[in-house]
C-alpha positions, 0 to 999 in steps of 0.5 A: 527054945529047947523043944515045944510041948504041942505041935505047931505047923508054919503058917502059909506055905512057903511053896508059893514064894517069892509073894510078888507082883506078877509081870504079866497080866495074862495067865501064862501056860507054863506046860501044855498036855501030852501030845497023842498023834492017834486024835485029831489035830485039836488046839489045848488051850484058849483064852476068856474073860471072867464075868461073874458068878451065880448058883445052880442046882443040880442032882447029885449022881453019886453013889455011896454019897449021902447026897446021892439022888438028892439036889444040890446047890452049887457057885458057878463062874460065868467065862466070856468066851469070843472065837479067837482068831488064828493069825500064825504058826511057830514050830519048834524043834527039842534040843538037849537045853528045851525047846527052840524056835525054828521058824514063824509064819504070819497070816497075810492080813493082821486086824486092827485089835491084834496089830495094836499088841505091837504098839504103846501108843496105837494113835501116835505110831504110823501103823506100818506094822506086817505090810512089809510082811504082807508083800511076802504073799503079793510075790506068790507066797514062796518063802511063806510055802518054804518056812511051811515046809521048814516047819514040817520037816525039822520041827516036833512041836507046833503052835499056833499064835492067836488072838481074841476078838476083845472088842466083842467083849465090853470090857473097855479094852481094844488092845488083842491078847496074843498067845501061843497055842499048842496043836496037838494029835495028827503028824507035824505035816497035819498040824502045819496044815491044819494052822494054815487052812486056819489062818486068818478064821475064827475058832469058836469055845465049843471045837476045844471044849465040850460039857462034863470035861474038866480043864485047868484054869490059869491066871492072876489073883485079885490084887490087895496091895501092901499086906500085914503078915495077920492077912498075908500070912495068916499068923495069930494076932497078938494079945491086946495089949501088946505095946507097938501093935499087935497084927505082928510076929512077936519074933523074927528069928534068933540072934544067930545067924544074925539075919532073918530067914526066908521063912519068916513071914513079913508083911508085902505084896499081898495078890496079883500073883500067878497062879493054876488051878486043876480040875475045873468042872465044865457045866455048861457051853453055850452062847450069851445070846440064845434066849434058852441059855439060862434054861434047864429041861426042869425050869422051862423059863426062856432066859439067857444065862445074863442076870437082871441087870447084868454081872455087876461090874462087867455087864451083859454077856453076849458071846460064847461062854463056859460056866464052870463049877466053883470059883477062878482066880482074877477079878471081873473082866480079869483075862484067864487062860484055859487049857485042857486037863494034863491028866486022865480023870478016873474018879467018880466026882470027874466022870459024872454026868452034869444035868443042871435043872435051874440056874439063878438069874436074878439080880447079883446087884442086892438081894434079887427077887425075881429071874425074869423082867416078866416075872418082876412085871407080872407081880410088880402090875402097873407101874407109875413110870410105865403109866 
């Protein structure tokens, strides 16, 4: 082929290759933002469980939009969000080749949830995981206060090694997710402090984010098994009657070089990949059980934020929760990893002030009529099961 008459940009990026498996579940937080020693000591990052989605509707606070002033209807997804716990601290000192761990420190007393992180097979194992450990602080804690002190003076970078508390997540799992956790703002001396006066004690959604901030979500997409180049690649179908099938590539290179290109699109491994997305929109921090978690200033109506018969697939949400603007990778129930943004937001869009005046709470399960079981009641009247 000499030339081409048109244009014709590849379809699929080639940026997002290899197109394979992920080999962690979890989202992994490849770098975390900036460090600024003037705030105070704060964690970047925290883990929740996708839930389900609904939709608001807001006013738009934008101008020289078209939709200024008027109401807009958005998708929100709902993250669970259970404290974490703080079981450790790791310090890390920067070398010429990266970061290099120095030293970890352990809280004295490790929960069933995260102590089944060390095991494949929890029932059959002896359990002995950390008791040797916790006989470091029944000696009086002096090579735990000596590894402290290690830590405040080699060390430049601190993290802190917590857990969720997945059982108050129904999601059929007992098995904790571990991660680190960047603490940043405050000397390294304040951080080390501020991971050991929190050893072993919850940090609730609400001390690392707030409303209106916008933050990085990071996960694994929905998986679709061995994928066709037509939906992996999203490349023309051919012509019907195209012999041998016609979901293909009609070519996959020219006879020289006498292999085929990385570039060429084939059919594999479609999802489950690792993927970070930027600027998600917090809408609304609140808890699953407060009976006004799903109320506006505008719709008055107690309710939680808990569709009519749950998120499907997932159920009801209890704990701490974020709604966020949009979407997110992963299925319902799926673990994702959110960290603070690694920007400063300037624009318009990032800086407006969200005021949601209704969120939908009606059954995602089918085509949901009404918010409330009372509402459904009151138009509903007596029925023959209630008799």
């Amino acid at each position: 082929m000499s030339h081409r008459k048109f244009e014709h940009p590849r379809h699929g990026s080639l940026g997002f290759l290899p197109r394979k498996r992920c080999r962690h579940h979890r989202g992994k937080v490849k770098s975390f933002p900036r460090d600024d020693a003037k705030k105070p000591v704060h964690l970047t990052a925290f883990i929740g469980y996708k839930a389900g989605m609904t939709h608001i509707v807001r006013d738009l606070d934008r101008p020289a939009s078209k939709m200024h002033k008027k109401e807009i209807v958005e998708a929100v997804t709902i993250i669970e969000t259970p404290p974490m716990v703080v079981v450790g601290v790791v310090g890390y000192v920067e070398t010429p080749r990266g970061l290099r761990t120095l030293t970890t420190v352990w809280a004295e007393h490790l929960s069933e949830e995260v102590k089944r992180r060390f095991y494949k097979n929890w029932y059959k194992s002896k359990k002995k995981a950390f008791t040797k450990y916790a006989g470091k602080y029944a000696e009086g804690a002096k090579d735990i206060t000596r590894e402290l002190e290690r830590i405040k003076k080699y060390c430049q970078v601190v993290r802190v090694l917590a857990h969720t508390q997945i059982r108050k997540v129904k999601i059929g799992q007992k098995k904790a997710h571990l991660m680190e956790i960047q603490l940043n703002g405050g000397s390294i001396a304040q951080k080390v402090d501020w991971a050991k006066e929190h050893f072993e004690k919850e940090v609730d959604i609400k001390s690392v984010f707030e409303q209106d901030e916008n933050i990085d979500i990071i996960g694994v997409t929905k998986g679709h098994g061995y994928e066709g180049v037509t939906h992996r690649w999203g490349t023309k179908k051919l012509p019907r009657k195209t012999h041998r099938g016609l979901r293909k590539i009609a070519c996959v290179g020219a006879w020289h070089p006498s292999r085929v290109m990385y570039s060429v699109p084939r059919a594999g491994q479609n999802g489950y990949h690792h993927r970070t997305e930027i600027n998600k929109k917090i809408y609304r921090v609140s808890n699953g059980q407060a009976s006004a978690s799903g109320s506006t200033e505008f719709d008055i109506t107690e309710k939680t934020i808990n569709p009519m018969g749950g998120f499907p697939h997932y159920g009801m949400v209890n704990e701490d929760f974020l709604m966020i603007k949009g979407c997110c990778v992963g299925t319902r129930k799926r673990i994702v990893t959110l960290r603070k943004t690694m920007v400063t937001h300037t624009s318009r869009a990032s800086l407006e002030k969200v005021s949601l005046k209704f969120i939908d709470t009606s059954s995602k399960f089918g085509h949901g009529r009404f918010q409330t079981a009372d509402e459904k009641k009151t138009f509903m009247g007596t029925l023959k099961k209630d008799l």
